[in-house]
N, C-alpha and C positions, 0 to 999 in steps of 0.2 A: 934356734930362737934368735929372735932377731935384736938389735940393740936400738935401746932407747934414743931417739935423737931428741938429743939436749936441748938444741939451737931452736928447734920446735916446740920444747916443752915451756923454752922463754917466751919466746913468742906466742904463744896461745896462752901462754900463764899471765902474761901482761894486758892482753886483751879482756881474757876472763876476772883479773884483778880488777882493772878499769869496773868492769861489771858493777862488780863485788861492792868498788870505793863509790860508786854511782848510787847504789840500790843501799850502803849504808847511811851515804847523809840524806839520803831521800829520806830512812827510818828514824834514826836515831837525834838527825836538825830539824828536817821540816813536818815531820809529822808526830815524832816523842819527845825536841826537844824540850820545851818546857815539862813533859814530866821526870825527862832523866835531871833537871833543873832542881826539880823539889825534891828529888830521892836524895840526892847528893846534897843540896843545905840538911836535908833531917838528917845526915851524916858527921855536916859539921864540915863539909867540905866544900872548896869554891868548884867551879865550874870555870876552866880554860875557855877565852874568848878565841874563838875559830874551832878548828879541827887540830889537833895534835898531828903532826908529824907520824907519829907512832903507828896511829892505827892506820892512814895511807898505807907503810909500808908493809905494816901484816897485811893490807885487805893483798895487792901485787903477789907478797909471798904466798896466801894461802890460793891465788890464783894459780900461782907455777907450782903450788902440792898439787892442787884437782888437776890441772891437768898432766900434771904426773902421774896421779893415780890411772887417770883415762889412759894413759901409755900402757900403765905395769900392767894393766887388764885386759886393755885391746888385744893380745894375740888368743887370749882364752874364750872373750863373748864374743870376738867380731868388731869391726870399725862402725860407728855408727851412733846416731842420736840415742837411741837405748843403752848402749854401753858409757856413753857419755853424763845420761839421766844417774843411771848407777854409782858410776865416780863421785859426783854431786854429790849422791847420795849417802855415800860413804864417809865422803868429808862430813857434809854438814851433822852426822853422828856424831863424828870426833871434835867436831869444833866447834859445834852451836847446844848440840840437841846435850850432849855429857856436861860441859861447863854449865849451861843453863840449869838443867836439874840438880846436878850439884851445890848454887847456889840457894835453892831454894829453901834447904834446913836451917844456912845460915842466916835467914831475914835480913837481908842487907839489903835489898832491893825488895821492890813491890811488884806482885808474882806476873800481876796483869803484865810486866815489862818483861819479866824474862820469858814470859808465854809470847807477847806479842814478836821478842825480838827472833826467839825459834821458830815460830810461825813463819816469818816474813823470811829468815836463811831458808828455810827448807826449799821455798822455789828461788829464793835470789841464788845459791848455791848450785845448785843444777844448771839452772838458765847460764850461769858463766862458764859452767862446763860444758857446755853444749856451745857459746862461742869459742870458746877457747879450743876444743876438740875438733871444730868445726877447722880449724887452721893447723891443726896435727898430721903432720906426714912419717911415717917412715922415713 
């Protein structure tokens, strides 16, 4: 079995984060911000002027998970945009599709958002893993 290269999985993990940090202010500023605006006052909470810091660096980190994931799989499905779809696919499980449904008992948000935000990961999620995988070498 072969061993995972690291130096790869930064680098397509960076690329695919880019992705990730692309495709979330596209959702979350220019197209939900004003209603993630109203969820958060009916909270009782302000709303940070720009982007936090914070989620940049998760969107980068969950970029070098996916394509991590794409590595740990690659010798079992094969190299390839399919196995790359899959990885995506498996992240956005763990890190959109479970967080988002798990919110939804506790009405803290409005459901339309946590529907529209898994909607929109399920192909942003993939899509970066398929750049990202796209630049994975052994």
């Amino acid at each position: 079995m072969r061993k995972i290269n690291m130096g790869r999985v930064i680098l397509g993990g960076l690329v695919a984060g880019l992705v990730i940090n692309i495709g979330e202010f596209l959702l979350n500023i220019a197209l939900l911000g004003q209603l993630w605006n109203q969820a958060m006052q009916a909270l009782n909470r302000p709303m940070d002027s720009g982007v936090p810091a914070l989620f940049i660096i998760l969107g980068f980190a969950l970029g070098i998970f996916v394509v991590w994931v794409y590595a740990a799989i690659r010798p079992r499905f094969g190299a390839g945009p399919l196995t790359a779809i899959s990885a995506g696919l498996i992240v956005w499980a763990l890190a959109s599709l479970y967080p988002n449904a798990g919110a939804l008992p506790l009405h803290l948000f409005p459901r339309r958002l946590l529907f529209y935000s898994a909607l929109w990961e399920f192909f942003e999620i993939p899509l970066a893993a398929l750049a990202g995988g796209w630049l994975y070498k052994e």
